[in-house]
N, C-alpha and C positions, 0 to 999 in steps of 0.2 A: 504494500500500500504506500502512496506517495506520503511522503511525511515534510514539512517545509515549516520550520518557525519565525515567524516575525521578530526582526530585532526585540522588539519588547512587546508588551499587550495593551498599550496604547488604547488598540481598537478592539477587543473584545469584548464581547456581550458580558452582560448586558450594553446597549450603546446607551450616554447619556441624550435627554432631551434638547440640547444644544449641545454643539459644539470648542464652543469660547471655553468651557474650563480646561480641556486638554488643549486648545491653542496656547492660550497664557499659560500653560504649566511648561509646556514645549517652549517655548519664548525664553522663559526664567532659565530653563535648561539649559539653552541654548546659549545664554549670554553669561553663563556660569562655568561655560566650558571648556573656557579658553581657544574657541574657534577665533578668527579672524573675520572681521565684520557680522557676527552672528543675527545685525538688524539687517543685511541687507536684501533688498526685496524689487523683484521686478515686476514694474510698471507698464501696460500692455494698454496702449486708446487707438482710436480711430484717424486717419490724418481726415484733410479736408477730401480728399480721392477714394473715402473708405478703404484705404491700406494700411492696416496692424502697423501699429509702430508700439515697440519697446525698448526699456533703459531699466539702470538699476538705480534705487533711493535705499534712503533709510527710514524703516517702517518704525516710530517714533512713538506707539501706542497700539494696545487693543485695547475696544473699548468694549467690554465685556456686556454695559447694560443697552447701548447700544447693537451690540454686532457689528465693531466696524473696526478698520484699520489706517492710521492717520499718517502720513506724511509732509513735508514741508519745502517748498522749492521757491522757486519765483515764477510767477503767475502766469510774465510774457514770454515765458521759455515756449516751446514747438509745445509741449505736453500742457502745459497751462491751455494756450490757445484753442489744443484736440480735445479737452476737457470741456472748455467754456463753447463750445462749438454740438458736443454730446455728452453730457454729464453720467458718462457710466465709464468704469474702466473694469480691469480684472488686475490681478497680483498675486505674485508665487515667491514663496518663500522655502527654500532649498538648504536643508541643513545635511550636507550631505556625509557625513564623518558618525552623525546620528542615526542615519537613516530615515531621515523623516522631511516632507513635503507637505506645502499646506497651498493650494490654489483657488484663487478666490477671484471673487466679481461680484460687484455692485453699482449703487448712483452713488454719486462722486458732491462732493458740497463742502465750500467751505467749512475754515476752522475760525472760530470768534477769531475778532480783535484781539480779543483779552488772552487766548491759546496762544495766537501766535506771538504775541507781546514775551510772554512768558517763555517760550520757548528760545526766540530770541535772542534773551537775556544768556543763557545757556550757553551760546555757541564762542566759540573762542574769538579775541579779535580781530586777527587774521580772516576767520572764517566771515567776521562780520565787512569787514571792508573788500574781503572778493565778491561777495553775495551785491552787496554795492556797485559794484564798480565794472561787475560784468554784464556783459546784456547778451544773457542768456541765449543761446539756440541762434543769434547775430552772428552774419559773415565779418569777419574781421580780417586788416591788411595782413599783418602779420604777429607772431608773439610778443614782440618787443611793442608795438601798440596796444596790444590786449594788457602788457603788466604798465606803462603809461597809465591807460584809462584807469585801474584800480590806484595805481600809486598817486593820481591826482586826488584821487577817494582818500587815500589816507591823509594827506594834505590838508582837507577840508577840517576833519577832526583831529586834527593833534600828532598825525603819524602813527608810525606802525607802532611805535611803542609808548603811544601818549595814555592820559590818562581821560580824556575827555570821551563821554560816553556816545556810542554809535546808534542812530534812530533805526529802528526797522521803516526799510524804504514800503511806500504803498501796495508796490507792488509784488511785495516777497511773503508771504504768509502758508498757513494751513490748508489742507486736504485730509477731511474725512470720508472712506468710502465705505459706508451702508452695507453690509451684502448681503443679496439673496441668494448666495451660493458660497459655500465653502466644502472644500473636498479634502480629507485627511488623508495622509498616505505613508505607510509604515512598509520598508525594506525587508524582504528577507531572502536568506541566502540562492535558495531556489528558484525563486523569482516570483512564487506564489504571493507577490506583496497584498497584505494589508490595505484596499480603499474603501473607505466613505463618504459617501456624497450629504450632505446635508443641501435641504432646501426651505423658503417660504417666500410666498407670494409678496411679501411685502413687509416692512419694518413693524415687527409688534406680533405679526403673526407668528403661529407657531412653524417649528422647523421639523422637516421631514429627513428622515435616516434614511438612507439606503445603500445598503454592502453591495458594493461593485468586483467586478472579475478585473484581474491582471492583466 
């Protein structure tokens, strides 16, 4: 008889009524493990041509009462634009040293003022004066223009090592995406992996389990 065990039992029955609790445990896991970027998470929208375009972010939050998954960019970037154009995306999160996969899709909607204010504050100042000082998904002449245009940014506030505080620009904040879909996926040896698919019609509603084949 075939026999194949899944890295871990993750996904055995009973399944829970949502999904979100083994996500965020998976998450914790994750960032506890000494992996290399353990947030990072790819970003999949629509262009204006309906052609899939993806990149990778850092997934900055589950929001467990929610069902959602938040990240933070700048707005007028390519993916700002495909977002503000079709406000749904999907996102896959690949831990792969774990063996575990999480692929998801929802509507896409900002994050408060006040989220991204906060988060922000957070990012180092380096981080803060390139977010500034790039324009994002823009053709640009060459590299030495591109570090010009930030280093005039840092100018404005005090320099790269000043102590004068950096505004979040208008257009750099938060993305929450909603989902009505998330799919768990647990490795094993044989290749028998571990999938389930959770569903619901819509934010509030309840979600649907269903064990998928490999």
């Amino acid at each position: 008889m075939f026999e194949d065990t899944p890295r871990d039992q993750s996904l055995a029955d009973p399944l829970p009524a949502d999904p979100f609790s083994i996500l965020l445990r998976w998450f914790v896991e994750a960032q506890s493990s000494g992996l290399a970027n353990p947030d990072a998470m790819t970003v999949g929208t629509l262009d204006e041509r309906g052609d899939p375009r993806a990149r990778t972010v850092l997934c900055r939050g589950v929001d467990t009462r929610r069902g959602a998954l938040v990240f933070y960019t700048n707005r007028d970037s390519a993916k700002g634009r495909q977002i503000a154009g079709r406000a749904r995306a999907s996102a896959v999160l690949y831990w792969d040293p774990l063996g575990r996969q999480a692929c998801a899709a929802g509507v896409v909607e900002h994050t408060s003022d006040a989220e991204s204010d906060a988060y922000w504050a957070t990012r180092p100042r380096l981080s803060q004066i390139a977010a500034r000082g790039s324009r994002q998904s823009q053709p640009v002449a060459n590299r030495a223009a591109l570090l010009e245009q930030i280093d005039a940014e840092a100018r404005r506030f005090g320099g790269i090592d000043g102590t004068q505080p950096i505004p979040r620009p208008a257009h750099w904040g938060g993305y929450r995406i909603v989902l009505d879909r998330l799919e768990l996926w647990v490795a094993s040896s044989g290749r028998a992996h571990d999938r389930v698919l959770w569903q619901r019609e819509r934010e509030g509603a309840a979600w649907r389990a269903a064990r998928l084949q490999p």
